[in-house]
C-alpha positions in Angstrom: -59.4 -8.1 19.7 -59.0 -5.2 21.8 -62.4 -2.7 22.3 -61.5 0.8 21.7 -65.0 1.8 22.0 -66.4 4.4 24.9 -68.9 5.7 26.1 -69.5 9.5 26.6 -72.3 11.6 27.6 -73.7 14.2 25.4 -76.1 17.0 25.6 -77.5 18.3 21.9 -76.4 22.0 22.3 -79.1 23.6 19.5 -80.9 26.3 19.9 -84.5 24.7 20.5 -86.5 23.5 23.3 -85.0 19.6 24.1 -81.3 19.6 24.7 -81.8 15.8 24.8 -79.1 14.0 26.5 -77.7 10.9 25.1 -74.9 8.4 25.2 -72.5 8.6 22.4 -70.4 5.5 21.2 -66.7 6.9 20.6 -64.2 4.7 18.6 -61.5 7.3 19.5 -59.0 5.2 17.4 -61.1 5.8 14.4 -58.9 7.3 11.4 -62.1 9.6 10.9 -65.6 8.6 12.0 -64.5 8.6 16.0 -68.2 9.0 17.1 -70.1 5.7 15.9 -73.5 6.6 17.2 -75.9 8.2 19.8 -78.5 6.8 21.7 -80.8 9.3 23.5 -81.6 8.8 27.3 -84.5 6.5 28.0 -84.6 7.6 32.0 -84.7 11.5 31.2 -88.4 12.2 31.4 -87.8 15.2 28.7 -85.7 13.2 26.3 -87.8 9.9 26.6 -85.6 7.8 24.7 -85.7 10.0 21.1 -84.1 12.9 18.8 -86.2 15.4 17.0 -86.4 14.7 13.4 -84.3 17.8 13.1 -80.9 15.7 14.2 -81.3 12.6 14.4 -78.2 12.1 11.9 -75.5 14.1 14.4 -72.5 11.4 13.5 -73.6 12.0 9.8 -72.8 15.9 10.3 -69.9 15.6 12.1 -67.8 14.0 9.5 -69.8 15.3 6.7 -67.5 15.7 3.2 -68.0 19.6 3.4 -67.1 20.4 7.0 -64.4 23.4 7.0 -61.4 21.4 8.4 -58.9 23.8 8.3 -58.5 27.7 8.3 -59.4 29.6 5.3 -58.4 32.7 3.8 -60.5 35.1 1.4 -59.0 34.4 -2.4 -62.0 36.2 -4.4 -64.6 38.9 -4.2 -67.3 39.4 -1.8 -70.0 37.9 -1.3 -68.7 34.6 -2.3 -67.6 31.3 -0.4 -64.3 31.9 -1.8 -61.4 31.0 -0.4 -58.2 29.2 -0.3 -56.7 27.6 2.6 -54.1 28.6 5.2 -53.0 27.9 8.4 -53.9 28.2 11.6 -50.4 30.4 12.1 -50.9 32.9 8.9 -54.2 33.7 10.8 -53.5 34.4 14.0 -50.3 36.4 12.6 -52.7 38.3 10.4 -55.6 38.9 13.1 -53.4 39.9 15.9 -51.7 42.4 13.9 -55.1 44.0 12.6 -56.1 43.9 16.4 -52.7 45.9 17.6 -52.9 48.1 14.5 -56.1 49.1 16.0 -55.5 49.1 19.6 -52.3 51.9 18.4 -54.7 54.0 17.3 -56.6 53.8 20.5 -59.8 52.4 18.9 -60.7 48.9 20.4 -63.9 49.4 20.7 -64.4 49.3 17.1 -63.7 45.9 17.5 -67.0 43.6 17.6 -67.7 40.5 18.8 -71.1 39.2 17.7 -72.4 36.0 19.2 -75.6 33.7 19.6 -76.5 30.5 20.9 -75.9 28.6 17.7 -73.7 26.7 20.4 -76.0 26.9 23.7 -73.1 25.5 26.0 -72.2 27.8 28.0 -68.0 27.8 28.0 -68.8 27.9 24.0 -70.8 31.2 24.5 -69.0 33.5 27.3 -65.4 31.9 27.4 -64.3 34.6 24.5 -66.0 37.4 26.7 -62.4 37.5 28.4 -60.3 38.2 25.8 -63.1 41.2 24.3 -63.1 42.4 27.8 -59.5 42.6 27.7 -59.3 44.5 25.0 -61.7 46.7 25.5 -64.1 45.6 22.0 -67.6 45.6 22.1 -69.9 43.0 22.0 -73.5 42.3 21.2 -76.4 41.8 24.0 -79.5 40.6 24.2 -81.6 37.9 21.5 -83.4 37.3 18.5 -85.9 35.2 19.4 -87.6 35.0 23.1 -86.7 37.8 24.9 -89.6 40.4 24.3 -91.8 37.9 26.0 -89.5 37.4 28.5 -89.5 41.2 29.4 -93.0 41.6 29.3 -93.7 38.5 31.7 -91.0 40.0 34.0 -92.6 42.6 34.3 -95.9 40.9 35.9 -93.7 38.5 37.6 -90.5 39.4 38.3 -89.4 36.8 36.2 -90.4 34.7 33.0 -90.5 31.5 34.7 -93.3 30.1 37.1 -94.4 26.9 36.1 -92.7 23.2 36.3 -93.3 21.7 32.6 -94.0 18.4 34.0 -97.6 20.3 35.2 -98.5 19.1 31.4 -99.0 15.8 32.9 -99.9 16.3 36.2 -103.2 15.0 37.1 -104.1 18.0 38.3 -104.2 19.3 34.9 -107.6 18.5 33.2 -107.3 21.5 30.5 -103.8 22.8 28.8 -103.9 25.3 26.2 -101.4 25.7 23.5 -101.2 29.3 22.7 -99.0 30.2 19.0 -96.3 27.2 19.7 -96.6 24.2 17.2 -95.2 21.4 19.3 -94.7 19.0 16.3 -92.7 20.7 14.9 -90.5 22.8 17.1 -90.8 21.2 20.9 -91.9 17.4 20.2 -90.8 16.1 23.5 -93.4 18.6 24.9 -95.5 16.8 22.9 -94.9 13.8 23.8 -96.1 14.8 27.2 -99.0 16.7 25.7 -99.7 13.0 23.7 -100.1 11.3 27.2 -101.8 14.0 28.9 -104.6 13.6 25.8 -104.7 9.6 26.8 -105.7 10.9 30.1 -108.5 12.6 29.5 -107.2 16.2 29.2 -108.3 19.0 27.3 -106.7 20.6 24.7 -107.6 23.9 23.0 -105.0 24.9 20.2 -104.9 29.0 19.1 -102.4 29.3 16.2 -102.6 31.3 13.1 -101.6 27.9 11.7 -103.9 24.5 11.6 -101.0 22.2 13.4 -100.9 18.5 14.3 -101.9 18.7 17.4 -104.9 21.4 16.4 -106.1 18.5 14.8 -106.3 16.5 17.5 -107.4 19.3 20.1 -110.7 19.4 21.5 -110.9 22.7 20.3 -109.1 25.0 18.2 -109.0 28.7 17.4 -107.4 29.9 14.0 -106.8 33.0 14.4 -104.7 35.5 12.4 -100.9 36.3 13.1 -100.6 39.2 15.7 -103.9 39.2 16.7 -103.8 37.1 20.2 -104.3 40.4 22.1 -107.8 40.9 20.8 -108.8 37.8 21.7 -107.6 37.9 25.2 -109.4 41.3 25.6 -112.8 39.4 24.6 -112.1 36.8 26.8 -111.1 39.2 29.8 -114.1 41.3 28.8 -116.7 37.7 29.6 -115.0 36.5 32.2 -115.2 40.3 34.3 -118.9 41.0 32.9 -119.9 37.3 34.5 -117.7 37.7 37.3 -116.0 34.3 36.7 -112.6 35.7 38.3 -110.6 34.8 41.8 -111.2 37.9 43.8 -109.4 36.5 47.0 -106.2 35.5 44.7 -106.8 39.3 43.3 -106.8 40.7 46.3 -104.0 38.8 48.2 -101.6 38.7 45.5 -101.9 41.3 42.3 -101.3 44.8 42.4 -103.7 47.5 40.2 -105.6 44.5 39.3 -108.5 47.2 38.9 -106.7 48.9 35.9 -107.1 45.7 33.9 -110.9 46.0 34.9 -111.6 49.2 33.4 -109.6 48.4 30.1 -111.9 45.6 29.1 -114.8 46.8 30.4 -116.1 48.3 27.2 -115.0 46.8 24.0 -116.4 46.3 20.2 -116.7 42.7 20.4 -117.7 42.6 16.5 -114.8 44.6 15.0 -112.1 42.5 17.2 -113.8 39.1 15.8 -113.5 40.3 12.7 -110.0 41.1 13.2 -109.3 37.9 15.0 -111.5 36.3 12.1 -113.5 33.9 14.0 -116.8 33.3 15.3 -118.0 34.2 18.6 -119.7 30.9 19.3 -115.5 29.6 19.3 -114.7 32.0 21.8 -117.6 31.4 24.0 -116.3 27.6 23.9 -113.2 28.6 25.0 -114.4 30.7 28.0 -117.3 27.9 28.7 -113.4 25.4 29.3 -112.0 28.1 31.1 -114.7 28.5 33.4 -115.7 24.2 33.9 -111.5 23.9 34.4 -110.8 26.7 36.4 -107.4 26.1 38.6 -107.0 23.3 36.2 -106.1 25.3 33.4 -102.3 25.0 32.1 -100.9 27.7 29.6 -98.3 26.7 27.0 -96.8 29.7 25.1 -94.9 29.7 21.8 -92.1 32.1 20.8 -93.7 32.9 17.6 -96.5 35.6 19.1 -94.1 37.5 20.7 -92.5 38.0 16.9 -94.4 41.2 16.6 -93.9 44.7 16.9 -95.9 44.7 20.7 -94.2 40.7 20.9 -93.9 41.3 24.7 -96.9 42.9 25.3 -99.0 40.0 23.7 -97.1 37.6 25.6 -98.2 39.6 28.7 -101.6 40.1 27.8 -102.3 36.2 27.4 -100.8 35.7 31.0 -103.2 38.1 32.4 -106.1 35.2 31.7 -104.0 33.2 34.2 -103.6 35.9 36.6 -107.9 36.3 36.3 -108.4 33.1 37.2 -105.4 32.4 40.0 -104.1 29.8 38.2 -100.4 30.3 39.7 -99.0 28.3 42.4 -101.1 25.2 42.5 -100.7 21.7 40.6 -102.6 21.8 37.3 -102.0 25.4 36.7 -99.2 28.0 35.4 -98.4 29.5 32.8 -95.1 27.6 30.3 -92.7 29.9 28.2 -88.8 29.7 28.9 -87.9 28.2 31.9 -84.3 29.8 31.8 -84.7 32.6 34.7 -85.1 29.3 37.2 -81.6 28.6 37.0 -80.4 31.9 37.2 -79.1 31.7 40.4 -77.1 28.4 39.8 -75.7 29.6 36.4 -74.7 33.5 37.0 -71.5 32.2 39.3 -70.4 29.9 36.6 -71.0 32.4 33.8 -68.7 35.1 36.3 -66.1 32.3 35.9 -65.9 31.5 32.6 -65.7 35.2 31.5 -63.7 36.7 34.3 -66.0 39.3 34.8 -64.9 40.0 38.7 -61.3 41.0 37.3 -62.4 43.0 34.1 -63.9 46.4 33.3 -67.3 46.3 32.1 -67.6 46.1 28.1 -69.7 48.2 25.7 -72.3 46.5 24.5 -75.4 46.4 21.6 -78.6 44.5 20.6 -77.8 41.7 18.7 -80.9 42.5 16.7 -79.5 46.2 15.9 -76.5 45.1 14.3 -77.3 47.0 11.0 -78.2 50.1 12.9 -74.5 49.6 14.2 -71.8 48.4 11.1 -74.4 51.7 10.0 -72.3 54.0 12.0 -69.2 53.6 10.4 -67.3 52.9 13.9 -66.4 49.2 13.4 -63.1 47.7 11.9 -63.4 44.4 12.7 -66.1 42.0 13.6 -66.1 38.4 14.9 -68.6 36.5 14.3 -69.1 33.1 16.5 -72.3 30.8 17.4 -74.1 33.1 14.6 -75.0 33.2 11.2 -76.2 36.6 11.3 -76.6 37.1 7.2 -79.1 34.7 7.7 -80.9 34.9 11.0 -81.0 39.0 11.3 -84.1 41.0 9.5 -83.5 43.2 7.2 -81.3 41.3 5.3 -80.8 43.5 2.2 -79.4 45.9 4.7 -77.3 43.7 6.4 -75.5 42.0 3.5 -74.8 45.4 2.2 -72.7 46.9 5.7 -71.6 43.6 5.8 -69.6 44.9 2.4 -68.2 47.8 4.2 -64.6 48.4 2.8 -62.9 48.7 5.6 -64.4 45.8 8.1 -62.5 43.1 8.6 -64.5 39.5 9.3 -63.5 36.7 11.3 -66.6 33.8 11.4 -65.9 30.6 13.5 -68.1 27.9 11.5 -67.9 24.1 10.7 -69.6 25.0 7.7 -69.5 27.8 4.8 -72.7 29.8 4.9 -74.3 32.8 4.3 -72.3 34.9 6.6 -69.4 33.5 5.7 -69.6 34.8 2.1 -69.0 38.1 4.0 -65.5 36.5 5.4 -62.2 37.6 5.0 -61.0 34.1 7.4 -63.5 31.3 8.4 -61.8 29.3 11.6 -62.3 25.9 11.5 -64.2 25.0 14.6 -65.2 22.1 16.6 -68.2 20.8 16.8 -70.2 20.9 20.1 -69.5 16.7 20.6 -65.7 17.8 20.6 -65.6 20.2 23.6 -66.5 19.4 27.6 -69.7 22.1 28.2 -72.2 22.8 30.3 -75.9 23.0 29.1 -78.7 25.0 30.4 -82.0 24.1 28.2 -84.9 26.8 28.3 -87.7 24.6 28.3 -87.1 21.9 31.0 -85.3 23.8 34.2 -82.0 21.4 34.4 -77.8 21.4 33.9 -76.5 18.9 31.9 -72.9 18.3 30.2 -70.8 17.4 27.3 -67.9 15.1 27.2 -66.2 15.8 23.8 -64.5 13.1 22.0 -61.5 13.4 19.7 -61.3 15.3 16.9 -60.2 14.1 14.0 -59.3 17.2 12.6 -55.8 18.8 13.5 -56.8 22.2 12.6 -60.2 22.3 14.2 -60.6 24.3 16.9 -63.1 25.6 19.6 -64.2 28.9 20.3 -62.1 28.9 23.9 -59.1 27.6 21.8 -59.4 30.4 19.3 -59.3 33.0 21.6 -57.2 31.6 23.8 -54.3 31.5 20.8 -55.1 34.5 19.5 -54.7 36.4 23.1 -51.2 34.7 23.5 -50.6 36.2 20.2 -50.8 39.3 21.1 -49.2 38.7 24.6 -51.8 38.2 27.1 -50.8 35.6 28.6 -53.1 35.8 32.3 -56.6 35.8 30.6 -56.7 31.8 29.6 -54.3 30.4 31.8 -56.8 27.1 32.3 -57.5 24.5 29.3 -61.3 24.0 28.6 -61.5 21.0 30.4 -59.9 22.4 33.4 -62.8 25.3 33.1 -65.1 22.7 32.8 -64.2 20.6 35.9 -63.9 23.8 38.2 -67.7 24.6 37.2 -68.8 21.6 37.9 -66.8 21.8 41.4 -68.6 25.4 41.7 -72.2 23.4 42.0 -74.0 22.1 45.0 -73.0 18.8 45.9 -76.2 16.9 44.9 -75.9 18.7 41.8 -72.3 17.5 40.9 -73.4 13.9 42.3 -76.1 13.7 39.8 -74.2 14.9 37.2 -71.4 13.0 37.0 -72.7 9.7 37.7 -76.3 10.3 35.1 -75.3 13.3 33.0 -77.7 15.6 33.9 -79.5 17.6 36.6 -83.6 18.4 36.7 -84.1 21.2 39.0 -87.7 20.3 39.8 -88.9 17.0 40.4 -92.3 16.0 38.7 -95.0 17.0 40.9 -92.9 20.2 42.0 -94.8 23.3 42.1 -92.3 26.8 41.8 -93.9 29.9 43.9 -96.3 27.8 45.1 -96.5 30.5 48.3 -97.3 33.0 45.8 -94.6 35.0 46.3 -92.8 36.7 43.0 -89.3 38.2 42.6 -91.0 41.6 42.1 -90.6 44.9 44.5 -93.2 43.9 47.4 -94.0 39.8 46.0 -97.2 40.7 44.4 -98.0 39.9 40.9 -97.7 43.9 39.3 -101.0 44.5 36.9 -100.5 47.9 36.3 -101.2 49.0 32.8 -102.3 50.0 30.4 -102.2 46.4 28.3 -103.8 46.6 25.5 -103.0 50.5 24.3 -101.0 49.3 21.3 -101.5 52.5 19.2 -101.1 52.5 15.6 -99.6 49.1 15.6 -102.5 47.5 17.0 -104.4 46.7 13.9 -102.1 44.8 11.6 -104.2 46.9 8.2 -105.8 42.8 7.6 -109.0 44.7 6.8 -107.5 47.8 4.3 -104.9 45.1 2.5 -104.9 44.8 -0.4 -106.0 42.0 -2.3 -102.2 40.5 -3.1 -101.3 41.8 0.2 -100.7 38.9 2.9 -99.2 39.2 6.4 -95.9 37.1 6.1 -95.3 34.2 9.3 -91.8 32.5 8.9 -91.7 29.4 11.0 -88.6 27.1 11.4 -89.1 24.0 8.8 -89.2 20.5 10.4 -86.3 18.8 9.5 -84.0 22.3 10.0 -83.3 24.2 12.7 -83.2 27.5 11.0 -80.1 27.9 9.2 -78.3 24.8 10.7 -78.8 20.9 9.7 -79.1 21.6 5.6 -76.3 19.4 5.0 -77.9 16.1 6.3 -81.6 17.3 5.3 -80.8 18.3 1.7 -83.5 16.7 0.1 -86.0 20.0 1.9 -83.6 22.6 0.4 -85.8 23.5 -2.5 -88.7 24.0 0.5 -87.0 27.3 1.0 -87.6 28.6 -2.3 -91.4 28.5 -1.9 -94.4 31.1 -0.4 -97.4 29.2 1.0 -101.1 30.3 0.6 -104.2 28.6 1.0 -105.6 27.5 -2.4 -108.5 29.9 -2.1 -106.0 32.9 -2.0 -104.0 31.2 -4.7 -107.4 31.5 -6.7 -108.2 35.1 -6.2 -105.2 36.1 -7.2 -105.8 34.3 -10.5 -102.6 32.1 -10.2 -101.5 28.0 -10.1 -99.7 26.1 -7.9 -96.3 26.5 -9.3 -96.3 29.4 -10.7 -93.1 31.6 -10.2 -94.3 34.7 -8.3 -92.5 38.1 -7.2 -92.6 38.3 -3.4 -92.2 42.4 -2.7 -92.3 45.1 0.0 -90.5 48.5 1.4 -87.4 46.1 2.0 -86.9 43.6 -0.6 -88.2 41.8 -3.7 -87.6 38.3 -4.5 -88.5 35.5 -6.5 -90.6 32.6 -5.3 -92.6 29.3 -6.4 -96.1 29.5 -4.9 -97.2 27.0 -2.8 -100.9 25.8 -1.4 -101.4 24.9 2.3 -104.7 24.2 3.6 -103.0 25.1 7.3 -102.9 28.5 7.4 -105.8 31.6 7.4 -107.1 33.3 3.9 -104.8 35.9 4.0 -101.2 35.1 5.3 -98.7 34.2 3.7 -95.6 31.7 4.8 -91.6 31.5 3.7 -89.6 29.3 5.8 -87.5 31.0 8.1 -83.3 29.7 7.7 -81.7 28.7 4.6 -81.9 31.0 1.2 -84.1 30.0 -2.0 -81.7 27.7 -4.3 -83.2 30.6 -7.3 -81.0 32.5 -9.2 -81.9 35.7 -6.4 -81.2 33.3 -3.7 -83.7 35.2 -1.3 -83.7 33.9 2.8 -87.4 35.2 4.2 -85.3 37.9 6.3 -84.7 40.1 3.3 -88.6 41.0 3.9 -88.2 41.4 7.7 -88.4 44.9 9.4 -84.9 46.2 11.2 -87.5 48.0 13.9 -87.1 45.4 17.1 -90.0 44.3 19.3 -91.1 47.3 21.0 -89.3 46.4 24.2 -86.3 46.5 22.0 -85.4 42.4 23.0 -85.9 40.6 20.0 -87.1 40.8 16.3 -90.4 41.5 14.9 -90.1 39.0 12.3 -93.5 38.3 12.0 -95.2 42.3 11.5 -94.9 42.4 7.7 -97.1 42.5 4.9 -95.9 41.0 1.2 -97.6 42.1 -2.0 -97.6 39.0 -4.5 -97.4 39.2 -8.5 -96.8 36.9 -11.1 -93.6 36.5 -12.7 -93.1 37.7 -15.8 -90.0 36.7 -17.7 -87.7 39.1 -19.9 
């Protein structure tokens, strides 16, 4: 019998923190079920030999029984997945006459292309940046998610990355704090690490607003309310000056206006910031006691959900100025961890020139992603694409949203394998492939490496990827110079475009790491900033009438709102092989003693309400979060009759730095249900 079997490397391109690389086992004579299984990379020291919960079932979702496998074309009313199918002809024949209708009337740029990292490979995300640049549309910028604290880190640093991940298991390392990221969760290859480094001896202190996994197993942890991580850096600032437990000769040599952080914290009202914080001071005294005994030993790890505030970037900021205190930069068993993207900046900005042409094209308008309302508002747009994005799901605001989404006279085009929220909002869903069918490239943002994607057949005639699309669609209308190459041929010349130690590795292991283990990044002390000095210039901590969250003044069925990713779904993706969680979404968490005072049960249906929406829920108890918050998972919409997603509650005002969403600066009011 002949083996038809083969063997491909893959690279999970998800928006999270792994990327894990894996071997996938390819029957490409398969009628159907082509990929036969994965097996993750025992030799990658991120991956370590297992998948997340999250996809552990990838072969399952690829050939799942309610893929989209071929185009579809709107047959009933918005907003309903309603459609009937059509081929990949009628539609290009229908878009490209929409797109020179509009171009005759001298109004491309009220065509939008809206995109995301749904698909983090990097031909999948800025290949179809040639065709809007050729037309002169406009496309969105920026994130949803990071990027506040990526801005306000760059502004100390001159970039958002300084530290090697692998420091959480240097030996070095004798304390690592995880500040606001539940690595159980949402990063548990971190974990792993942060497992061993616990077996070692290390010490862990946990801050969350939520009582995690690994809080449980810290050596100490701090629950603290949502949004309130500034205050408690200001007390810690405040002991550490007053006691003069600080590296003057790291201050001096390599931090501008240090002093202005000095006078800032020199008076505070310690008792009114607890009380905001809502702990006891004997917690934060341990805290500072392990910053003091494990000074230059001290490892920061920083989750993406405390930057999901109205002054996001500045509290992201504010915690690396502890760091920056004690001069614990630039030395094994220090640094600070958030995205390690801006590391491979200078390897990734020539391939990302490539694959969108940008050398022979005029520069594009462009918007924030996260004020896409603010622009379908205007009126300007006639036609939107939507791609790597399920924006009637993952924007706030989403009453808004849905509603322009409505607008008359927009035309939407949504690449998806699956019907969703956003494609309710459709007038033709494209059929596309799946990452595991396309040759990409993979940056991840936690673990400073390349790695690639060998696609395998599809079994799907009509399926197509996001280069394909646009690549058809621009013939269609006649431009035949802008995808001259096929997206393997892209993919081969950016692998040519890398160093050749990087194209050895590669191609012969699937992967890249930038940094070897015990590397240690700016270990001279030298930053990307205007003279190489860390800039400390504030003020920090002047947050104005943001700055208390109104815990205090609340009412008593007021709760601040947190929406964290679930653990078996990665936001709004993976539903279909993690079903049985659905009706998870349909639930508000509060701890039992809240669900007490408010003189309500455990199943109750309640009315979740504020300026923006009002919804239906079943309440929930969780003994993990602080008297007083409230929690929704964030991604797919409660299975009730209202079909709420959390982001109908969220506020449309960005993060002040205007980067990324505030999703986590609202208050709900909760009331029981009372049938008609």
């Amino acid at each position: 019998m002949i083996n038809t079997k083969r063997v491909r490397i893959g690279t999970c391109t998800k928006d999270c923190y792994g990327s894990c690389v894996f071997k996938g086992i390819w029957d490409d004579e398969a009628l159907e079920h082509k990929l036969q299984s994965t097996h993750p990379l025992k030799e990658h020291p991120f991956t370590n030999g297992f998948f997340c919960p999250k996809y552990r079932n990838r072969e399952n979702l690829l050939y799942h029984p309610k893929r989209v496998k071929t185009p579809l074309i709107r047959k009933g009313e918005k907003p309903e997945n309603n459609f009937e199918k059509t081929t990949l002809e009628k539609v290009f024949e229908i878009i490209s006459e929409k797109i020179s209708d509009i171009q005759v009337r001298g109004e491309s740029s009220s065509i939008l292309g809206a995109f995301y990292a749904g698909n983090s490979g990097l031909i999948s995300q800025y290949a179809p940046l040639r065709f809007f640049r050729k037309i002169g549309a406009t496309i969105t910028n920026g994130g949803i998610c990071n990027e506040g604290g990526c801005a306000g880190l760059t502004e100390l640093f001159g970039t958002y990355s300084t530290t090697n991940p692998f420091q959480l298991i240097d030996p070095s390392t004798r304390l690592i704090v995880i500040w606001g990221s539940n690595l159980s969760e949402t990063n548990n290859h971190a974990y792993f690490l942060v497992k061993q480094a616990l077996k070692r001896g290390t010490k862990i202190v946990v801050i969350d607003s939520r009582r995690t996994v690994l809080a449980k197993k810290a050596d100490l942890f701090l629950h603290i309310f949502p949004g309130t991580d500034h205050f408690l850096v200001k007390i810690i600032l405040n002991e550490l000056i007053a006691n003069n437990i600080y590296d003057g000769k790291f201050l001096k040599s390599y931090v501008d206006s240090y002093s202005s952080l000095f006078s800032e914290v020199a008076k505070i009202e310690k008792e009114k910031l607890l009380e905001q914080i809502g702990i006891k001071n004997q917690i934060v005294q341990n805290f500072i006691n392990f910053l003091i005994k494990f000074k230059h030993h001290t490892l920061f790890n920083i989750g993406y959900g405390v930057q999901k505030n109205f002054n996001g970037g500045r509290i992201v900021k504010c915690i690396a100025l502890v760091q920056i205190l004690l001069g614990n930069l630039g030395k094994a068993g220090t640094g600070l961890i958030y995205s390690q993207s801006d590391f491979l900046k200078p390897l990734l900005q020539p391939l990302q020139d490539y694959i969108t042409n940008i050398k022979e094209r005029p520069k594009m308008n462009e918007i924030p992603i996260i004020e896409l309302s603010s622009a379908l508002l205007s009126k300007n747009y006639r036609m939107l694409f939507i791609y790597n994005f399920n924006p009637a799901s993952s924007l706030p605001n989403q009453d808004l949203l849905r509603k322009l989404l409505l607008t008359k006279d927009l035309f939407i085009i949504v690449l998806d394998m699956f019907l969703n929220e956003t494609t309710k909002y459709a007038d033709i869903v494209i059929p596309a492939k799946f990452d595991l069918e396309t040759n990409d490239i993979i940056s991840p943002f936690y673990i400073p490496s390349l790695s690639i994607n060998i696609g395998g057949p599809c079994p799907y005639q009509n399926c197509i990827s996001n280069y394909e699309f646009f690549q058809h669609l621009a013939l269609k209308i006649g431009y035949n110079n802008i995808f001259q190459e096929s997206q393997e041929t892209i993919f081969n010349n950016c692998i040519e475009m890398l160093p050749k130690n990087i194209q050895e590795s590669i191609t012969t292991v699937g992967y890249y790491l930038l940094y070897n283990m015990d590397s240690i990044p700016f270990e001279n002390l030298e930053f990307p900033t205007s003279n190489n000095r860390i800039q400390a210039k504030g003020p920090h901590f002047n947050f104005g009438e943001n700055e208390f969250m109104g815990r205090i003044s609340k009412k008593i069925n007021e709760f601040i709102l947190i929406s964290p990713s679930h653990l078996y779904l990665l936001h709004s993706q993976l539903g279909q092989v993690h079903f049985k969680y659905i009706d998870e979404f349909s639930k508000i968490f509060l701890t039992p003693e809240d669900i007490e005072s408010l003189e309500l049960n455990k199943g109750n249906k309640v009315i979740v309400s504020n300026e923006y929406y009002r919804g239906v829920y079943i309440l929930e108890e969780s003994n993990i979060l602080k008297s007083g918050t409230a929690l929704i998972y964030s991604g797919l919409s409660s299975i009730l009759e209202e079909k709420t997603n959390v982001n109908h509650f969220t506020p449309s005002k960005p993060e002040e730095l205007g980067y990324s969403g505030a999703y986590n600066s609202t208050l709900v009011k909760i009331t029981k249900f009372e049938s008609k």
